[in-house]
PAGUGU-638446 format. One record per residue (C-alpha): residue in three letters; x, y, z. Coordinates in steps of 0.5 Angstrom, whole numbers, padded with zeros to 4 digits, always signed. Layout:
BEGIN
alaXYZ/...
This chain:
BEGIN
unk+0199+0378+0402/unk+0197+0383+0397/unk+0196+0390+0401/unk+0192+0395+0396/unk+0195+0402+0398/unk+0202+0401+0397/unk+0205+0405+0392/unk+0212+0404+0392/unk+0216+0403+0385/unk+0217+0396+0383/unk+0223+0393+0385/unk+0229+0390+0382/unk+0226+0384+0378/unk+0233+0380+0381/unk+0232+0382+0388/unk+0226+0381+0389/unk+0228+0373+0387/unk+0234+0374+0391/unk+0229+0377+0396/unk+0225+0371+0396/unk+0230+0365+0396/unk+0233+0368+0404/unk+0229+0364+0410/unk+0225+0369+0415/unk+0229+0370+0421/unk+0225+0368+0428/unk+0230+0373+0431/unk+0229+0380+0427/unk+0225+0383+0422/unk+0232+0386+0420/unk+0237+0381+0420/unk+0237+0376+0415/unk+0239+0368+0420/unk+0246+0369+0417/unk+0246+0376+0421/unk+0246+0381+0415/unk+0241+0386+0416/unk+0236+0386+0410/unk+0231+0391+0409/unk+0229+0388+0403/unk+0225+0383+0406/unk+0221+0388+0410/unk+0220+0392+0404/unk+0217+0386+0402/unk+0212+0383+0409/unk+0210+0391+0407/unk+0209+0391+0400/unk+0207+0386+0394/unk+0211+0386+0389/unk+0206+0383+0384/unk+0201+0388+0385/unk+0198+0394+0380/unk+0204+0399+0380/unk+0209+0393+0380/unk+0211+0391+0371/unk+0212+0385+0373/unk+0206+0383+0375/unk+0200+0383+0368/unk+0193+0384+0372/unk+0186+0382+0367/unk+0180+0381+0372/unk+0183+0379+0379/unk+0188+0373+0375/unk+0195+0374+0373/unk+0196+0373+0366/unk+0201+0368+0364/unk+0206+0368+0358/unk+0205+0360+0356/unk+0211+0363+0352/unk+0216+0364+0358/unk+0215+0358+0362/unk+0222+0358+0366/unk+0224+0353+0371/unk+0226+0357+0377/unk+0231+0354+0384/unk+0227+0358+0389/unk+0222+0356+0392/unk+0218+0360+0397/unk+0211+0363+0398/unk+0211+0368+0393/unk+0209+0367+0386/unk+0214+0370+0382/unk+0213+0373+0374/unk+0216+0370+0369/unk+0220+0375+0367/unk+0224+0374+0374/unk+0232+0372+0374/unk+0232+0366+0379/unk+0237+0365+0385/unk+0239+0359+0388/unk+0234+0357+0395/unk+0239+0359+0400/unk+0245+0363+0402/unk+0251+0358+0403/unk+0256+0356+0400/unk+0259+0362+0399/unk+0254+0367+0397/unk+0253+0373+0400/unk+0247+0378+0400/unk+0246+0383+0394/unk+0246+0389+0398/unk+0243+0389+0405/unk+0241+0395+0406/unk+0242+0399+0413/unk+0236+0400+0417/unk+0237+0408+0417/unk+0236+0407+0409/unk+0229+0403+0410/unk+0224+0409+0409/unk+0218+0410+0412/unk+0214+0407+0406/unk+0217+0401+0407/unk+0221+0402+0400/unk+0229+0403+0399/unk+0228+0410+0402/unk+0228+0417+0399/unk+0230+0414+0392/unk+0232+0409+0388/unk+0236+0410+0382/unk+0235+0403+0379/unk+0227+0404+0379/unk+0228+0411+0374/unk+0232+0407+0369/unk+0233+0412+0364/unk+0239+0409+0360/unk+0239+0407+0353/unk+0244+0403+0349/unk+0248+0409+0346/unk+0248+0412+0353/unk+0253+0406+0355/unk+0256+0407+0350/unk+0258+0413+0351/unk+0260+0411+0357/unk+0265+0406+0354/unk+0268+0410+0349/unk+0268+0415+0354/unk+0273+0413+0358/unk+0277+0409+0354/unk+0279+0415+0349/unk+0282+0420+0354/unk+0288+0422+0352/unk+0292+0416+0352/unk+0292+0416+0344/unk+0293+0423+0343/unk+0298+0425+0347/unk+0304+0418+0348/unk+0303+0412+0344/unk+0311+0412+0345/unk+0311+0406+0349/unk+0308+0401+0345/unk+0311+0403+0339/unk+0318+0404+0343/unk+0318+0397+0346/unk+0315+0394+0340/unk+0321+0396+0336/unk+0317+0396+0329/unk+0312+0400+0327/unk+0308+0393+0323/unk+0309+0390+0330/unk+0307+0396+0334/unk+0301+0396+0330/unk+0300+0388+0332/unk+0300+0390+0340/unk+0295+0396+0339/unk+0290+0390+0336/unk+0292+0384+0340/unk+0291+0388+0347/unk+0284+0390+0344/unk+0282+0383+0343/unk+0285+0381+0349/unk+0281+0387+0353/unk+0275+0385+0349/unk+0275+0378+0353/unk+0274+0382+0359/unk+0269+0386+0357/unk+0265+0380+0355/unk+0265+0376+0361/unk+0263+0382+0365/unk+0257+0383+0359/unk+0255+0376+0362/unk+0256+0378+0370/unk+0252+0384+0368/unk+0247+0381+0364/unk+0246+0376+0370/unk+0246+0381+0376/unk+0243+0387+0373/unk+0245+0392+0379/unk+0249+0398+0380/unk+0256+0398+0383/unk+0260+0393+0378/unk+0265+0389+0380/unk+0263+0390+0388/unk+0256+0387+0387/unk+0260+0380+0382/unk+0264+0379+0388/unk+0260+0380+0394/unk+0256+0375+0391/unk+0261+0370+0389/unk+0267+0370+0394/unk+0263+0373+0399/unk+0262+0381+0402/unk+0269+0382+0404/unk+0272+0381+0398/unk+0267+0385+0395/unk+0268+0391+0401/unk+0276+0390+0399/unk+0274+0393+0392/unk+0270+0398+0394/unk+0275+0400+0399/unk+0281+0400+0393/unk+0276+0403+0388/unk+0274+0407+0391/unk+0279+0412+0395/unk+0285+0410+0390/unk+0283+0407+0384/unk+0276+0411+0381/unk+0278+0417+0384/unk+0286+0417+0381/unk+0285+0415+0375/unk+0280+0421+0375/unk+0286+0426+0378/unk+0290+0423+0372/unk+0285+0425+0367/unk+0284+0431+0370/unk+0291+0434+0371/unk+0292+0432+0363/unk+0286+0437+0361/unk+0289+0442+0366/unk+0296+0442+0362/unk+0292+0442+0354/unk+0288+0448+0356/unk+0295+0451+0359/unk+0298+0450+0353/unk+0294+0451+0348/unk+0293+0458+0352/unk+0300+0459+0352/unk+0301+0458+0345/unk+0295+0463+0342/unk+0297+0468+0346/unk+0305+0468+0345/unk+0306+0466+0353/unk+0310+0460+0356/unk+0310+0457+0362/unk+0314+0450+0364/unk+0310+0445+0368/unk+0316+0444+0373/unk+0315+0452+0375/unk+0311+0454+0380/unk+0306+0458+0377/unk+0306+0453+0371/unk+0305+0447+0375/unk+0299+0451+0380/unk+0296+0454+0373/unk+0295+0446+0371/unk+0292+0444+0378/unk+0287+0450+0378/unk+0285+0449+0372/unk+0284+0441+0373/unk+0280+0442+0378/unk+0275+0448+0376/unk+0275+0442+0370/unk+0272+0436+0376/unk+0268+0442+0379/unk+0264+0443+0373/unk+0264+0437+0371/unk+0260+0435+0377/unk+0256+0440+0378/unk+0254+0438+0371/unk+0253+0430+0374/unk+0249+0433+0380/unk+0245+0436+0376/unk+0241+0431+0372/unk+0242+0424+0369/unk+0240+0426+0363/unk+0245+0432+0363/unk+0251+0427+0364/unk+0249+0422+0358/unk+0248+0428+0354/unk+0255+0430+0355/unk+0258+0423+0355/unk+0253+0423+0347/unk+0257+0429+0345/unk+0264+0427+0346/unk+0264+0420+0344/unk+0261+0424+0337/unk+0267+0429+0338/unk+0271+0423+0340/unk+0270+0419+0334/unk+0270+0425+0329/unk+0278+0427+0332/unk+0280+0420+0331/unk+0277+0420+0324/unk+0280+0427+0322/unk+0287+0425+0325/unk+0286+0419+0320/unk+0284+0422+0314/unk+0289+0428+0315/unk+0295+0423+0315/unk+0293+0419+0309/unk+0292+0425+0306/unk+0299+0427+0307/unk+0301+0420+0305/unk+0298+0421+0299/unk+0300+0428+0297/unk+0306+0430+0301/unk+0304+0436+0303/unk+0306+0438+0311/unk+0306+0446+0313/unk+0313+0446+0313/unk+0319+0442+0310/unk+0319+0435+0308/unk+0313+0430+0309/unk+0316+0424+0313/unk+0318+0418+0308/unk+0320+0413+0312/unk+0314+0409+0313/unk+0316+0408+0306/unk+0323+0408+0306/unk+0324+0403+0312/unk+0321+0396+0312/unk+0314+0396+0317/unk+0317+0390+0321/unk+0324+0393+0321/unk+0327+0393+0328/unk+0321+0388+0331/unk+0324+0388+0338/unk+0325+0379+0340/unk+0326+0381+0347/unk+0321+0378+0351/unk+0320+0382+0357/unk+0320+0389+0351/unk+0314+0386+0348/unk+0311+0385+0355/unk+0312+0393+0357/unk+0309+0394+0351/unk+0302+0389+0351/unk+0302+0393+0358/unk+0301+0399+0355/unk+0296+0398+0351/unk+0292+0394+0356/unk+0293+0400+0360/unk+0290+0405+0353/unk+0284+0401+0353/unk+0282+0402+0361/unk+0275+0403+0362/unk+0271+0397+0358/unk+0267+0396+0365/unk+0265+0402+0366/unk+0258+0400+0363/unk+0257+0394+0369/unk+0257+0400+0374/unk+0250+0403+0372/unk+0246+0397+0369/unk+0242+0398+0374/unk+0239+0404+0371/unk+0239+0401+0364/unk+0233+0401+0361/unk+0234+0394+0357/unk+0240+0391+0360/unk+0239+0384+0357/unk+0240+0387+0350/unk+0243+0393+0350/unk+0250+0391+0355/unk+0252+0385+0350/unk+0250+0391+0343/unk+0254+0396+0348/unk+0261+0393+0349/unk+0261+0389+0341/unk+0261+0396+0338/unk+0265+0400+0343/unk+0271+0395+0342/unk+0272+0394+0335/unk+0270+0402+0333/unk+0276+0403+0339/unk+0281+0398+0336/unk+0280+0400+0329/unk+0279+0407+0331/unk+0286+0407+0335/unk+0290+0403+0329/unk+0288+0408+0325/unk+0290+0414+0329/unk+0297+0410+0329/unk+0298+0409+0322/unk+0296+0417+0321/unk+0302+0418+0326/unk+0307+0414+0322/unk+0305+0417+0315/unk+0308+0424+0318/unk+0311+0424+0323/unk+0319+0420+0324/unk+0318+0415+0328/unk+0324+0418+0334/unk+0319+0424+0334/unk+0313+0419+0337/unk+0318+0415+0341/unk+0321+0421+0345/unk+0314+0426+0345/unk+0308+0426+0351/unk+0304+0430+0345/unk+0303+0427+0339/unk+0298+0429+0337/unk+0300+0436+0338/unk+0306+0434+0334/unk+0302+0432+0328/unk+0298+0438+0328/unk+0303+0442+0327/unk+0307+0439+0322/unk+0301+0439+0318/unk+0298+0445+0319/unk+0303+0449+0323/unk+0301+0453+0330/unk+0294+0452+0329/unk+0294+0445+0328/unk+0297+0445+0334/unk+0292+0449+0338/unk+0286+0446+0335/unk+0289+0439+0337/unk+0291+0441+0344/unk+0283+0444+0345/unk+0281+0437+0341/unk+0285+0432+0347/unk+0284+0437+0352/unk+0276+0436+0350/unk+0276+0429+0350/unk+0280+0429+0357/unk+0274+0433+0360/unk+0268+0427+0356/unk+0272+0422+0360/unk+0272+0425+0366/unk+0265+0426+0365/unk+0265+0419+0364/unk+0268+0417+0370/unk+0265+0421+0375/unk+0259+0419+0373/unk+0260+0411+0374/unk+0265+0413+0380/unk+0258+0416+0383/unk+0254+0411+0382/unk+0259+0405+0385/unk+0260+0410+0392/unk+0252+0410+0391/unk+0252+0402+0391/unk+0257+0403+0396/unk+0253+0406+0401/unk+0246+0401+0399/unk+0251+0395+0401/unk+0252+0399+0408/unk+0260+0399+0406/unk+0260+0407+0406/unk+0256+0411+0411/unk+0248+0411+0409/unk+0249+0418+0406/unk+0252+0416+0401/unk+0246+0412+0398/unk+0242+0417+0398/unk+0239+0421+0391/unk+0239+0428+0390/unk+0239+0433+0397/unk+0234+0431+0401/unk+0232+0424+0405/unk+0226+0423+0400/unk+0225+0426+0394/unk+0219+0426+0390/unk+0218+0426+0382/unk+0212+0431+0382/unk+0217+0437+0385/unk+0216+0442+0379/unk+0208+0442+0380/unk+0209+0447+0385/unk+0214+0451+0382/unk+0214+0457+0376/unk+0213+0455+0369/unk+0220+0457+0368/unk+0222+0453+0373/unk+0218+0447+0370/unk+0221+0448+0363/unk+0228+0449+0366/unk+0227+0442+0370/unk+0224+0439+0363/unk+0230+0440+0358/unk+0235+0439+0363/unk+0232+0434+0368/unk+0230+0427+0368/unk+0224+0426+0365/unk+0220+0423+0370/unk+0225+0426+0377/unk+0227+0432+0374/unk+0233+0436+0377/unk+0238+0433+0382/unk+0235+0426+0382/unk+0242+0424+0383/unk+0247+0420+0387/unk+0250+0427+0390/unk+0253+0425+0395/unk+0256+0420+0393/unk+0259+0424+0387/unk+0262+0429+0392/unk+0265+0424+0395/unk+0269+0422+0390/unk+0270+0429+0388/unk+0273+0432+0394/unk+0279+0425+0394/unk+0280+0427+0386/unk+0281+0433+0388/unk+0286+0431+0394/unk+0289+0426+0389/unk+0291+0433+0384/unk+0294+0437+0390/unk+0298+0432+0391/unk+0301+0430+0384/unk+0304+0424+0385/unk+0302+0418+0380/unk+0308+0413+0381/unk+0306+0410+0386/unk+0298+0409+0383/unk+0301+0406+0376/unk+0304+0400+0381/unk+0298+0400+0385/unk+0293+0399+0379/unk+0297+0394+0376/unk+0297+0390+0381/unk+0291+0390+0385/unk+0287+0393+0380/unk+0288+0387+0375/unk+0288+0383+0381/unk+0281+0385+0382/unk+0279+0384+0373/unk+0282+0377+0375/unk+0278+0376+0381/unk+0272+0378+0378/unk+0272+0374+0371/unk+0274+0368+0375/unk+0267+0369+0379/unk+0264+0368+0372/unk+0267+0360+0372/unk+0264+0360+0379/unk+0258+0363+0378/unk+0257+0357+0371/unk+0258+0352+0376/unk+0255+0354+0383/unk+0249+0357+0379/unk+0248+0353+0371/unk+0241+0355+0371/unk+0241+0362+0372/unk+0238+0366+0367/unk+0243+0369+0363/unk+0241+0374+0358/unk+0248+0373+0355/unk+0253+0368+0355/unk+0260+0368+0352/unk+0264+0363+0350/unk+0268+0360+0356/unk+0274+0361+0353/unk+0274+0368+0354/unk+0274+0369+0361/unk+0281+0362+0361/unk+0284+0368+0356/unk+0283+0374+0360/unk+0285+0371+0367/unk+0292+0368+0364/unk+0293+0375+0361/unk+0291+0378+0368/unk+0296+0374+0372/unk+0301+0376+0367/unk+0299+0383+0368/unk+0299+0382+0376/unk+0306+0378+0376/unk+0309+0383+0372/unk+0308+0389+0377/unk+0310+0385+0383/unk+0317+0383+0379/unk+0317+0391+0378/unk+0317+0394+0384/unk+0317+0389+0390/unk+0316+0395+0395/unk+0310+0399+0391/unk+0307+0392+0391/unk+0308+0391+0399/unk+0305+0397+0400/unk+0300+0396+0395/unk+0299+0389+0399/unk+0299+0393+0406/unk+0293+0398+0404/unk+0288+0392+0401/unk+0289+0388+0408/unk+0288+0395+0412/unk+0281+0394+0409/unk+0280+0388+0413/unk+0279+0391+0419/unk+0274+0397+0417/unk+0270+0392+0413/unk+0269+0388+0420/unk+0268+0395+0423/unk+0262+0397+0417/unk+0260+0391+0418/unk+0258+0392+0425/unk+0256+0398+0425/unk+0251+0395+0418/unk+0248+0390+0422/unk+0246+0391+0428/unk+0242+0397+0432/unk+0246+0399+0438/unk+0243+0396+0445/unk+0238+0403+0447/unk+0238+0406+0440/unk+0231+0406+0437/unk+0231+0408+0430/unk+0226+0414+0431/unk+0231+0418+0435/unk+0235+0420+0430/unk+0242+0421+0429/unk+0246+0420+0434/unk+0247+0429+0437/unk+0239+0429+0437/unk+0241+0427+0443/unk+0234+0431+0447/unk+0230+0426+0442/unk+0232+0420+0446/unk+0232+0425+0453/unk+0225+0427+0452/unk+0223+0420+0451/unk+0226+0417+0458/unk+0223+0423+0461/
């Protein structure tokens, strides 16, 4: 089997397994027996995944070394010998089990690889990278700018605090269970890669088909549009000039600005993987150290009473904490909802752990030390509120932190608080457009999107060794910059353009109602589904190996609070949530029509010809 010359980049340990596991199909050398096209398994006819340039293969005098440490027992059985270090899949594709990414056969190159590149092959990503992925996108504004509606519906500044923890515990449980599905299936695509794989490719095409033309890029619009505003205002402000949102040049000054801020962003994340990590380190830091001065200065102003005008607030000592504490039901509900929708962004990590160098280890270390230093972080920005400023003042502001600024160190305070949500608006749309980049990009490979979108860097084929041709300038720009194996551009471009370009539709359009709704009910229906196939997958798969395993009470916990958060938003607004219903069912269709597209080659087309409009290729043949 082996084949000496090849050397295409190792493939993913999982789906070589998965690779193994599928039957040979008489029919095509391009279509699994189920009909899902897979050019995975003609990679493989091609290409011996156990040979020299293959890690997972350990060579010493013509015999693979064994690890009589490693032994595993393995549900797959095939003519391939498989390294120890490989995750088992079970032998078949039944019962509900679709496969993980089959590829189109225009993505096939002509090395018999993935194509021009793959970004799972260059992993590059470290513990604190995913880490500041995390925090990156959880900590956006929400905290800095309108807590008001937890602290509002909770009643009492001690409950307030009790909803601020019990939504990160209970988000926690989400992120745990996600934390076993990536350690499980270490792919790129997130939730898209777990349902496909679980319930079947439809589901997993519907969450691509949500996620990725509402979800991802609306939420980016939001986050975008806020930062927009911060830096207007903070402008304004310094130079004595005032502009209301709700005028025209005030509303069109906002938008211009939230999109120059997603523009460089992405030409930022085009440029190189590392430039985007680099970033997304530097704001988590900022972050952090925002967070912590916020805390310090309110403590501080507790301590001594000092404010830069009139009195310090004293009514977190003259008025119980729990004084007030709302006993309506559906009060504490809008108020648990709040807090979940703050702590938005834990699964972010999942959408790249194809690219982690140490997914086992790093993804569990990632998200058990994001959420505490989160949780712990929001309480702490909470309590320095309440020390200085009255409670109506935080019920009634979408500016807090601006606020609290400014009572403590006058105009500059809230210049230098508006700068500070303003830069940690743009470290969190730094980390939303890059895992929004990377789940269109698994999009693409899957054969959900057009095959474009799957592709690295410009060209159809990238190449590594690039600089050695280029002037010393040019190489030392592309080492500093650039990944240190690829160098510059080896990046989903196209797929984060994609994501840019419905951003930025999203930002013209300015209208967020109905995307709160939309999130609420079939974003967290997706959560549902998704820790739901963890169950399933425990049972269906026992013996899969699972570099992480939470406690099955988790995912119980998470589902219950899902199902709340979902029926809470159908009882809200019935309408939205029929439109909402309507959008997700119009995926159906689409899917059948990718499907078709994906699987099959056209009767007459031969894959040399090329696209479709080099149509003389296909007349110079025929004559």
């Amino acid at each position: 089997m082996s084949r000496p010359g090849y050397a295409n980049p190792p493939r993913d340990s999982l789906e070589l397994a998965s690779l193994a596991s599928s039957p040979v199909s008489p029919r095509s050398s391009l279509s699994s027996a189920s009909g899902i096209s897979s050019s995975r398994r003609l990679s493989l006819e091609n290409e011996d995944p156990l040979d020299a340039s293959n890690p997972a293969a350990s060579v010493t005098n013509g015999h693979r070394r064994v690890d009589p440490n490693r032994s595993r027992n393995y549900s797959v059985s095939s003519a391939f010998d498989f390294g120890s270090n490989f995750y088992p899949l079970p032998s078949t594709t039944a019962g509900g089990y679709a496969p993980l990414s089959a590829l189109t056969p225009t993505s096939i190159g002509t090395t018999g690889g993935l194509g021009g590149g793959s970004l799972e092959k260059h992993k590059s990503l470290t513990y604190l990278n995913g880490l500041s992925l995390v925090v990156g996108i959880i900590i956006g504004s929400g905290i800095f700018a309108s807590p008001s509606q937890v602290n509002t519906n909770a009643g009492s500044l001690g409950a307030s605090l009790i909803v601020w923890v019990v939504a990160g515990i209970l988000t926690w449980t989400g992120a745990a269970s996600y934390t076993e599905l990536g350690g499980a299936i270490p792919l790129n695509g997130g939730a898209q890669v777990y349902l496909a794989k679980i319930f079947g490719e439809l589901t997993g095409f519907l969450y691509t088909w949500c996620a990725v033309f509402v979800l991802k890029p609306g939420g980016a619009a939001i986050i975008s549009i806020i930062f927009g505003e911060y830096i207007v205002n903070a402008i304004a402000s310094s130079t004595s000039s005032k502009w209301e949102s709700e005028d025209l040049p005030g509303a069109f000054l906002n938008k211009a600005v939230a999109l120059t801020g997603l523009v460089v962003v992405t030409l930022l994340n085009c440029l190189s993987t590392k430039l985007g990590t680099r970033m997304g380190d530097f704001f988590m830091f900022f972050k952090f150290i925002a967070l912590l001065g916020v805390a310090i200065t309110g403590i501080a102003v507790a301590a001594t009473g000092f404010t830069w005008k009139g009195d310090a607030n004293h009514e977190w000592k003259d008025k119980g904490w729990f004084d007030g504490t709302s006993k309506d039901v559906s009060s504490w509900a809008v108020a648990m909802y709040g807090g979940l929708w703050a702590y938005d962004g834990w699964d972010n990590v999942n959408f790249v752990i194809g690219e982690m160098r140490h997914p086992g280890r790093d993804l569990p270390l990632v998200i058990h030390t994001a959420m505490p230093l989160v949780i712990i972080s929001y309480v702490l920005a909470n309590i320095a509120y309440f020390f200085v400023l009255p409670s109506s003042v935080i019920a009634a502001s979408n500016t807090v932190a601006v606020q609290f600024g400014r009572k403590v160190f006058g105009p500059i305070g809230a210049l230098v608080l508006a700068v500070a949500v303003a830069a940690s608006c743009f470290g969190a749309l730094n980390a939303a457009t890059f895992t929004s980049g990377r789940l269109v990009y698994a999009a693409g490979k899957e054969g959900y999107l057009p095959s474009i979108f799957s592709r690295v860097g410009i060209s159809s084929e990238h190449t590594s060794g690039r600089t050695r041709s280029r002037s010393w300038l040019t190489k030392r720009v592309s080492r500093f910059l650039g990944d240190e194996e690829s160098g510059l551009g080896f990046t989903p471009i196209y797929a984060m353009l994609l994501n840019t370009c419905i951003t930025a539709a999203y930002i013209f359009v300015g209208e967020f109602s109905t995307l709160l709704t939309f999130y609420g009910v079939a974003g967290y229906t997706f959560y549902f589904l998704t820790v739901l196939g963890l169950i399933v997958l425990r049972v269906r798969e026992p013996h899969l190996e699972r570099p992480y395993r939470t406690w099955i009470s988790t995912p119980i916990i998470f589902c219950c609070v899902t199902l709340f958060l979902v029926s809470r938003g159908i009882f809200a607004d019935p309408l939205q949530t029929i439109a909402v219903a309507v959008f997700v069912l119009a995926g159906i269709p689409v899917f059948f029509w990718r499907l078709r597209g994906r699987d099959g080659v056209r009767r007459g087309h031969r894959e040399d010809d090329g696209p479709w409009w080099k149509f003389w290729r296909r007349w110079l043949r025929k004559g």
